[in-house]
C-alpha positions in Angstrom: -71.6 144.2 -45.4 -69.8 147.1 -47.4 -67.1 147.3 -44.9 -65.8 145.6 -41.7 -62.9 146.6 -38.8 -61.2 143.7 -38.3 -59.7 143.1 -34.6 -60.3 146.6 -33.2 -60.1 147.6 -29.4 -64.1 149.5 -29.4 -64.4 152.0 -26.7 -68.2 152.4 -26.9 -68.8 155.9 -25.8 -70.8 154.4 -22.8 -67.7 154.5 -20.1 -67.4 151.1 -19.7 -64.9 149.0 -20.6 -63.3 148.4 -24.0 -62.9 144.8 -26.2 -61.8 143.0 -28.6 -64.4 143.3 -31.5 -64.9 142.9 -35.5 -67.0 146.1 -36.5 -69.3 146.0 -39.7 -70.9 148.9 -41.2 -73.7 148.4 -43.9 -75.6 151.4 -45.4 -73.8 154.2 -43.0 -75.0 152.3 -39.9 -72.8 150.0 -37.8 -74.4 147.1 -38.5 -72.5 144.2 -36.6 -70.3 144.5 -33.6 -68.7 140.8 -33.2 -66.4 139.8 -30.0 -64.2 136.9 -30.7 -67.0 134.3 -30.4 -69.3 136.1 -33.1 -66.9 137.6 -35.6 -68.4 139.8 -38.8 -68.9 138.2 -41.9 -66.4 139.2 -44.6 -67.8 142.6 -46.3 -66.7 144.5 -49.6 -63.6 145.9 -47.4 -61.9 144.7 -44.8 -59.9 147.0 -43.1 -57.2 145.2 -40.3 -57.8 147.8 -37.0 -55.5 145.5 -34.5 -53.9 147.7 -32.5 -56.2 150.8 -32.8 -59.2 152.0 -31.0 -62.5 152.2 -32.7 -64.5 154.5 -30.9 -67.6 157.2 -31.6 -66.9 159.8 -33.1 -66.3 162.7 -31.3 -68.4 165.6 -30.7 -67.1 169.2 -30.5 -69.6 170.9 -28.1 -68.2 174.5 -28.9 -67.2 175.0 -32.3 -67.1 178.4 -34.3 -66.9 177.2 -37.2 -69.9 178.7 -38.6 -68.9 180.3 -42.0 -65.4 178.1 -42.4 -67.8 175.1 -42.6 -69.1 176.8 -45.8 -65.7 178.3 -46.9 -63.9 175.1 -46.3 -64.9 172.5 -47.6 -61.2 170.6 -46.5 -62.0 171.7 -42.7 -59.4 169.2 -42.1 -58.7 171.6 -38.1 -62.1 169.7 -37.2 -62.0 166.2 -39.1 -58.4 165.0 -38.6 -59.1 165.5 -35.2 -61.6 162.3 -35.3 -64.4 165.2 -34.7 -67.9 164.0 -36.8 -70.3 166.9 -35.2 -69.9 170.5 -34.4 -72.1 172.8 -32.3 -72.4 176.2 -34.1 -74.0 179.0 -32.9 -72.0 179.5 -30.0 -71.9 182.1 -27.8 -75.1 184.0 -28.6 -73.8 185.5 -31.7 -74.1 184.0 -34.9 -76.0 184.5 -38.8 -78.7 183.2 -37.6 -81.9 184.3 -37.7 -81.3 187.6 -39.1 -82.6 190.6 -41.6 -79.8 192.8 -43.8 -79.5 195.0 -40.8 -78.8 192.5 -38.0 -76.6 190.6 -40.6 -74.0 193.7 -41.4 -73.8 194.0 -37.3 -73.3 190.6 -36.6 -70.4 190.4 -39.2 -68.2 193.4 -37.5 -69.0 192.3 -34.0 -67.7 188.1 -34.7 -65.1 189.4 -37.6 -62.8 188.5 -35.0 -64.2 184.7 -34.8 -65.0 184.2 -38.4 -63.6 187.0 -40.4 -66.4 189.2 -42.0 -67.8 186.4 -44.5 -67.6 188.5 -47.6 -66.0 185.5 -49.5 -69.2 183.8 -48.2 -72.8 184.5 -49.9 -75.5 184.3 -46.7 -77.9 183.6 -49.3 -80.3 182.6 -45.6 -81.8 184.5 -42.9 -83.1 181.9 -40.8 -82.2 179.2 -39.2 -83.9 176.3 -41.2 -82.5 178.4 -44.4 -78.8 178.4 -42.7 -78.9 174.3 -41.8 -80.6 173.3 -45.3 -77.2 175.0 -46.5 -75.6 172.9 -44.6 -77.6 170.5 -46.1 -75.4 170.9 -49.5 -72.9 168.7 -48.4 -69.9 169.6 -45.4 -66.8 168.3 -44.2 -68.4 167.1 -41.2 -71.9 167.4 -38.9 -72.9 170.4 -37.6 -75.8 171.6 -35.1 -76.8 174.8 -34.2 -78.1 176.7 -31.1 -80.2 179.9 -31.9 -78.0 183.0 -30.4 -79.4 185.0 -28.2 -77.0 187.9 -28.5 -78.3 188.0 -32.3 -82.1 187.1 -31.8 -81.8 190.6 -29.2 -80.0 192.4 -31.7 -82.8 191.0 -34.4 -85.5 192.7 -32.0 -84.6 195.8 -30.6 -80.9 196.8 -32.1 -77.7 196.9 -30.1 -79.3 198.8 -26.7 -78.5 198.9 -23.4 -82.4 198.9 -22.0 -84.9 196.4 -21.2 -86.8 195.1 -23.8 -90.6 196.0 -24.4 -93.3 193.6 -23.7 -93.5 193.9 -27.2 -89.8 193.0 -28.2 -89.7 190.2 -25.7 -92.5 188.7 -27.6 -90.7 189.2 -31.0 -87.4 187.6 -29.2 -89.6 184.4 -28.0 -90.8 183.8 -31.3 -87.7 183.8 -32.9 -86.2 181.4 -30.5 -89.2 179.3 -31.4 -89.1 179.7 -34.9 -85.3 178.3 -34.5 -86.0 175.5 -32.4 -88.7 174.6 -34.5 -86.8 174.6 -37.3 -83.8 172.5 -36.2 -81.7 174.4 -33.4 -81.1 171.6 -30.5 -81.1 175.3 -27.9 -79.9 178.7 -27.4 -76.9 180.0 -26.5 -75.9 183.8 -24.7 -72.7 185.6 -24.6 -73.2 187.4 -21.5 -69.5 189.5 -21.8 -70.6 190.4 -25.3 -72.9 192.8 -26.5 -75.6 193.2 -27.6 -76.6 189.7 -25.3 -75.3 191.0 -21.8 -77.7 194.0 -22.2 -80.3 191.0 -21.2 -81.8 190.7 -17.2 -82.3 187.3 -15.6 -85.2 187.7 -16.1 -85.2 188.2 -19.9 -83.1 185.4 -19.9 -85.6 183.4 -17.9 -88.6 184.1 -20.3 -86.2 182.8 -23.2 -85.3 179.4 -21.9 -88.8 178.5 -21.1 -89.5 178.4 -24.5 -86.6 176.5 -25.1 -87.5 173.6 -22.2 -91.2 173.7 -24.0 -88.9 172.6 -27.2 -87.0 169.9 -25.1 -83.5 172.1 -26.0 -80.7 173.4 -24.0 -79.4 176.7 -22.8 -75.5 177.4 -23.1 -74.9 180.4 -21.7 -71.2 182.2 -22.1 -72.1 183.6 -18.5 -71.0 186.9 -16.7 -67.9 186.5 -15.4 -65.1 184.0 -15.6 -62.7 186.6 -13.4 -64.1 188.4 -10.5 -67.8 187.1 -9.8 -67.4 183.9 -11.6 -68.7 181.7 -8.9 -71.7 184.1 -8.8 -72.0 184.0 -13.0 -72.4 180.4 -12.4 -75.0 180.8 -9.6 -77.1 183.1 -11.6 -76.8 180.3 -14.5 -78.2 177.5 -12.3 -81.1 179.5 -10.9 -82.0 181.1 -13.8 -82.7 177.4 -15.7 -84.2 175.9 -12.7 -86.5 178.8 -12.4 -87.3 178.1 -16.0 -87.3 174.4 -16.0 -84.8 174.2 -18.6 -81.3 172.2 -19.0 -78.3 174.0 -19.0 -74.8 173.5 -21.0 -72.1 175.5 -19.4 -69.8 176.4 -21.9 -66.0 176.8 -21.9 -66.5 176.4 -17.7 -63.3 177.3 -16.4 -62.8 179.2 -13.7 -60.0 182.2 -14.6 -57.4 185.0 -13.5 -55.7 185.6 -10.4 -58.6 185.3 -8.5 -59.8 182.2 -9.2 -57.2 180.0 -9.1 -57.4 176.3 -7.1 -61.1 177.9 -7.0 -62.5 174.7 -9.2 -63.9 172.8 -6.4 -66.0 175.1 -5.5 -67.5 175.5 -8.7 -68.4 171.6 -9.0 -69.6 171.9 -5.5 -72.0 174.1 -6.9 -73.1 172.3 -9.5 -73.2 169.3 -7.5 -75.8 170.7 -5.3 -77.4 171.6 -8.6 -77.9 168.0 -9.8 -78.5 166.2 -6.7 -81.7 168.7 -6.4 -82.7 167.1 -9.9 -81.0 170.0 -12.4 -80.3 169.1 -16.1 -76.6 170.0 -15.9 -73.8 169.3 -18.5 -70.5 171.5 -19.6 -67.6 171.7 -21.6 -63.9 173.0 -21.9 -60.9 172.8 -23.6 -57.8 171.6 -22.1 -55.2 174.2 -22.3 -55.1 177.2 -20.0 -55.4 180.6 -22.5 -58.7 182.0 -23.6 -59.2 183.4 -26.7 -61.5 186.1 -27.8 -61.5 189.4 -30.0 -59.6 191.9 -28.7 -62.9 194.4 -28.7 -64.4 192.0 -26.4 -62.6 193.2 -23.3 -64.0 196.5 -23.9 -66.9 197.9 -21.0 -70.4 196.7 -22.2 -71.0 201.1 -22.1 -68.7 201.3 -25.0 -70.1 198.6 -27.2 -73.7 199.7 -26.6 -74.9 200.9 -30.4 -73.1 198.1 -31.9 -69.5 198.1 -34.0 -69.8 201.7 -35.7 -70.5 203.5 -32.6 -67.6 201.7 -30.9 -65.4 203.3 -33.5 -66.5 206.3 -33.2 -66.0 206.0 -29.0 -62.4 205.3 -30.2 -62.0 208.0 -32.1 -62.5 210.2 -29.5 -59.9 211.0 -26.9 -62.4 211.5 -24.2 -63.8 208.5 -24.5 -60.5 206.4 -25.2 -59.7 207.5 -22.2 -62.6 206.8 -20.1 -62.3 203.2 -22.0 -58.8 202.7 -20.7 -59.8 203.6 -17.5 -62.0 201.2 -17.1 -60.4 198.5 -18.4 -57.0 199.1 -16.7 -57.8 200.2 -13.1 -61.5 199.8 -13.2 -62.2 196.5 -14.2 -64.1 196.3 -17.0 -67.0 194.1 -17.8 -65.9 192.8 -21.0 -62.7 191.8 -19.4 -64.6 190.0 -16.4 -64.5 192.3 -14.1 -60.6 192.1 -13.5 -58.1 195.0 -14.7 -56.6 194.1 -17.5 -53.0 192.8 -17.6 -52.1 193.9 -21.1 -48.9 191.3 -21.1 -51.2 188.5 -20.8 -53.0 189.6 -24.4 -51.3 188.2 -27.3 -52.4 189.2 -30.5 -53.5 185.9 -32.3 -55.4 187.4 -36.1 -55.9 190.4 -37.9 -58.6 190.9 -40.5 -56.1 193.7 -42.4 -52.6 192.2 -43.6 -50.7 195.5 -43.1 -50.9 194.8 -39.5 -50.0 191.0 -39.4 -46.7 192.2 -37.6 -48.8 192.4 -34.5 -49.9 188.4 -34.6 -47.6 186.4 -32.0 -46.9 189.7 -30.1 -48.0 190.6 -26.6 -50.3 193.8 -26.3 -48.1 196.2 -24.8 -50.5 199.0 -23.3 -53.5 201.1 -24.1 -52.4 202.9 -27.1 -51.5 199.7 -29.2 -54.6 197.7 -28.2 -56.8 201.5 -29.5 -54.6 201.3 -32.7 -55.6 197.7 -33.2 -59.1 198.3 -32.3 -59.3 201.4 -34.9 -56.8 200.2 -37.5 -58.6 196.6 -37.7 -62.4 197.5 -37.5 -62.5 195.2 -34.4 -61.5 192.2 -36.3 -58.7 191.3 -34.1 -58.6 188.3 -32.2 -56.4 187.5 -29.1 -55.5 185.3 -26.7 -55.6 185.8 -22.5 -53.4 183.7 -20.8 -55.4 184.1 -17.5 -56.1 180.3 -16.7 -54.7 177.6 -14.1 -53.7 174.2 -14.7 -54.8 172.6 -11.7 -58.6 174.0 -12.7 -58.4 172.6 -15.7 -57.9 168.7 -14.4 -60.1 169.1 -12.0 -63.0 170.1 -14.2 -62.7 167.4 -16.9 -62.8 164.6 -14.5 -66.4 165.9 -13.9 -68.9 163.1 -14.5 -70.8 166.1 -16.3 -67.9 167.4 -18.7 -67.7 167.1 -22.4 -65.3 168.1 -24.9 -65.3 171.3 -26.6 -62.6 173.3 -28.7 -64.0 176.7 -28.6 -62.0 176.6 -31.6 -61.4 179.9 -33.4 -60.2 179.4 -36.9 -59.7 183.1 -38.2 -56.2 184.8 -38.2 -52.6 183.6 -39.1 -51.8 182.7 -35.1 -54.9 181.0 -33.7 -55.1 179.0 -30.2 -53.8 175.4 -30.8 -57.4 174.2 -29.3 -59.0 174.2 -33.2 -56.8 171.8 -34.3 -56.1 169.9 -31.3 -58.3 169.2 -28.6 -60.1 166.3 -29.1 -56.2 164.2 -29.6 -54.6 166.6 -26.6 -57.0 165.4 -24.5 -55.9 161.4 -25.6 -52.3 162.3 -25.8 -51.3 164.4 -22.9 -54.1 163.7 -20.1 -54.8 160.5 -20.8 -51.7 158.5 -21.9 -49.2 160.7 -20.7 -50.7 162.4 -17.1 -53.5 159.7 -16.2 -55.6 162.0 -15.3 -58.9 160.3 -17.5 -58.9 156.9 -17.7 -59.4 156.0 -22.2 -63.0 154.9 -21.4 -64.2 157.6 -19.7 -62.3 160.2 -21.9 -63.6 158.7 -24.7 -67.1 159.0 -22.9 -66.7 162.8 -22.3 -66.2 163.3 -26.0 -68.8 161.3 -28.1 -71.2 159.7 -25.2 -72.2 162.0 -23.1 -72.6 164.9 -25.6 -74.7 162.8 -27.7 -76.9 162.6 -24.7 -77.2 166.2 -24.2 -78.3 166.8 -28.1 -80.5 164.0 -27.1 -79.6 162.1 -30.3 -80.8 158.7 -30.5 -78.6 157.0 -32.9 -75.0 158.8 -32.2 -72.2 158.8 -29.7 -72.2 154.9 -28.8 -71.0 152.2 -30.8 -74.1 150.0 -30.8 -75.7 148.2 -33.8 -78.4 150.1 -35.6 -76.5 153.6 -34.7 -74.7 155.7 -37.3 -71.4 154.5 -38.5 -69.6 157.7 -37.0 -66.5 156.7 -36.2 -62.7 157.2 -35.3 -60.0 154.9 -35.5 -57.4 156.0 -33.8 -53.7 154.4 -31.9 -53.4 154.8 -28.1 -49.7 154.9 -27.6 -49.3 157.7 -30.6 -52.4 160.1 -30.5 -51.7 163.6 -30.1 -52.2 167.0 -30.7 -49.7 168.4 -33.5 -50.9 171.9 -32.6 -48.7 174.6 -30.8 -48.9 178.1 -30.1 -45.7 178.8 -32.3 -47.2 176.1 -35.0 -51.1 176.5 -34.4 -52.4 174.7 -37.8 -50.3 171.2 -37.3 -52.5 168.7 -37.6 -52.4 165.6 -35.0 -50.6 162.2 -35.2 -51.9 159.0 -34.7 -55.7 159.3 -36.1 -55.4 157.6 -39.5 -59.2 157.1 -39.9 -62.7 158.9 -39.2 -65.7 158.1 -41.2 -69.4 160.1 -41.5 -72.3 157.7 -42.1 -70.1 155.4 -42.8 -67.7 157.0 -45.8 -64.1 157.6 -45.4 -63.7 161.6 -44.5 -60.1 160.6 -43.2 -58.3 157.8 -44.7 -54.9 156.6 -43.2 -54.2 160.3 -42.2 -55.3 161.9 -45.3 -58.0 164.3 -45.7 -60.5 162.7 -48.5 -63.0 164.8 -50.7 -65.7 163.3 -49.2 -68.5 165.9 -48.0 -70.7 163.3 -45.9 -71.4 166.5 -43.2 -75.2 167.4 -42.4 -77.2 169.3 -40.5 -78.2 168.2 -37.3 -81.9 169.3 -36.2 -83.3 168.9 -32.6 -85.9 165.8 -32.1 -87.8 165.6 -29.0 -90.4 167.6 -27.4 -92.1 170.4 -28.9 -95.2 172.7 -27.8 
């Protein structure tokens, strides 16, 4: 045995409930799990876990941590937090599969997210060339959905039009050509361009190639703001028409409009799965969004991709048909609902002469169009538009997993990088009750595992991987704030990847035990 948890409390990742166990590991697999009357034989470490749990490790369902994966090799936002697998991709925009032209779009449009990667060679244009670099060696896991948004962009630019018969063929191909290579589904951004340009029906013809691969669809749907309940309708339709599963990500239901709305979404979706729909989701529990501040712009602005949007900016005519719509209008971008500039706070800039502006409240029109042009659209923001109440009553949902949605770019980000996965121990489970340690623990290694239909992850079981956390009940919690984003959390001293330490009593090791993860399962 090359190393054995002595005395631990293992929360399995199944729900049920935790014990009293000696854990060995042998070879990166858990190879022993020993309750008092069996105990592990001694190994080549002993390590004394009484008073921790040892659980799964977790699984961050949303991640963008596409390019700071390969920029960081630390990435210590994701691993401290007892996180052992990322899902990239998100959103239907990502690097992934691309030529020189869809690349240099792609970068402007998600500078916001990731910063514009020039301090990172994109030596790959597919997806199998993107995960076998991930393949080199990263902090931790990492799978990838093939974005929509990008695959669109890929096949007929950034246009607002129905594809051709033609260019729908070229954008099913691509999603196959992902999925074969490794992508475990697809996601869409459906407020962000080019990927909101996309009918249901477009979106229909998509998924069924991704049921024929036995992936997911994880759709960033229409509206979280006026129409949500409808965004999500169209969502559950469109993958039963296609006979595909669906991943609803970040689902939270936002602004004025929807607030103590919740229940009605999970009524919804409980309809949805006692019919026999394939239904899981994520969020992150804090109440602000975060998104790029050229994101809440009218999809009519964006169409033609980042350089036509700055030239629309430009131009006083159309900066003022843009603040029209966004102000008393209600733009798309911004879900439909006028935007209530006091609730934007600048949270990144991609140019350091106007870092000023991070921490600061948008304060009308004319600052957000001076950001916008002085920027290049690399600002990124956060909305406080969301409600408490919908936030607890979504995460007891038997079909929620965890998910950062965890933007790492910019001096001020949202607190959810760098603390989810511990806020969700610390504050709703020790301090509010409102998850029960098993089933929380469930909702963030388990269950996701089940939806990347992984058959050796997420449970602590013998013969699985030994990816695990070790963490202390009555001290985990988040160490991020929004005045002190990048603190990392207390009272996670270890994590380990296949086994090897990536987080040994607190500290950050140099071990790069991170892979690719690539879809198994049905294929055509």
């Amino acid at each position: 045995m090359d190393l054995v948890f002595r005395g631990a409390r293992v929360v399995d990742g199944s729900g049920g409930p935790s014990y009293t166990a000696d854990v060995g590991v042998h070879e990166g697999r858990i190879a022993a799990v020993g309750r008092a009357a069996r105990q592990v034989r001694s190994g080549r470490e002993t390590v004394d876990a009484g008073g921790l749990v040892l659980a799964p490790g977790f699984i961050d369902m949303h991640a963008h941590s596409d390019l700071a994966l390969l920029r960081d090799p630390d990435h210590s936002a994701k691993a401290a937090q007892g996180i052992t697998l990322e899902v990239l991709g998100q959103d239907g925009l990502s690097y992934a599969p691309v030529d020189d032209r869809t690349l240099d779009g792609v970068r402007a449009a998600i500078a916001g997210w990731n910063g514009d990667g020039c301090d990172v060679d994109m030596d790959w244009r597919t997806v199998g060339e993107y995960l076998d670099r991930l393949d080199r060696g990263i902090a931790v896991n990492a799978a990838y959905l093939v974005p929509q948004g990008t695959v669109r962009a890929y096949a007929l630019g950034w246009a607002d039009r129905p594809a051709t018969p033609a260019e729908l063929d070229r954008m099913r191909a691509l999603v196959a050509e992902g999925l074969a290579q490794g992508a475990v589904g697809m996601s869409s951004g459906l407020t962000y361009t080019p990927g909101m340009y996309a009918s249901g029906a477009e979106l229909a013809e998509l998924c069924r190639v991704v049921a024929r691969y036995g992936g997911y669809y994880c759709p960033h749907h229409r509206s979280y703001g006026r129409g949500a309940l409808a965004a999500y309708a169209e969502m559950v339709e469109l993958t039963a028409r296609a006979g595909c599963a669906l991943h609803l990500a970040h689902a939270t239901m936002n602004f004025a409009e929807n607030e103590g709305r919740a229940g009605e979404l999970l009524a919804l979706l409980d309809r949805a799965l006692a019919a026999g729909a394939d239904i899981t989701l994520d969020t992150y529990p804090y109440t602000p969004g975060c998104t790029t501040l050229v994101a809440l712009l009218p999809s009519w602005a964006n169409e033609g991709g980042p350089a036509a949007v700055l030239e629309r900016l430009r131009d006083d005519r159309e900066a003022e048909r843009i603040r029209y719509a966004l102000e008393v209008e209600g733009a798309d971008g911004c879900h439909g609902v006028p935007v209530d500039w006091s609730a934007v706070e600048v949270s990144g800039v991609r140019d350091p002469a106007l870092s000023g502006y991070v921490g600061r409240r948008v304060d009308g029109w004319d600052t957000a169009r001076h950001l916008l042009l002085a920027d290049r659209l690399g600002t990124a923001v956060l909305q406080h538009v969301g409600h408490e109440e919908n936030v607890r009553a979504i995460m007891r949902h038997p079909a929620h997993t965890g998910g950062s949605d965890g933007i790492l770019q910019g001096a001020k980000p949202h607190p959810r990088a760098y603390g989810t996965f511990p806020h969700y121990l610390g504050r709703y489970v020790r301090e509010l009750g409102v998850l029960g340690l098993e089933e929380c623990v469930a909702h963030l290694s388990g269950r996701p595992a089940a939806r990347l239909r992984l058959p050796d992850r997420g449970l602590v079981r013998e013969g699985y991987r030994a990816d695990l956390v070790l963490f202390d009940p009555e001290t985990v919690a988040a160490g991020s704030t929004y005045a002190e984003p990048r603190r990392l959390p207390a009272g996670i001293p270890h994590v380990l990847i296949d086994g090897r330490f990536v987080m040994r009593d607190g500290r950050r090791t140099d071990v790069l035990a991170g892979r690719s993860v690539r879809r198994t399962g049905a294929t055509v």
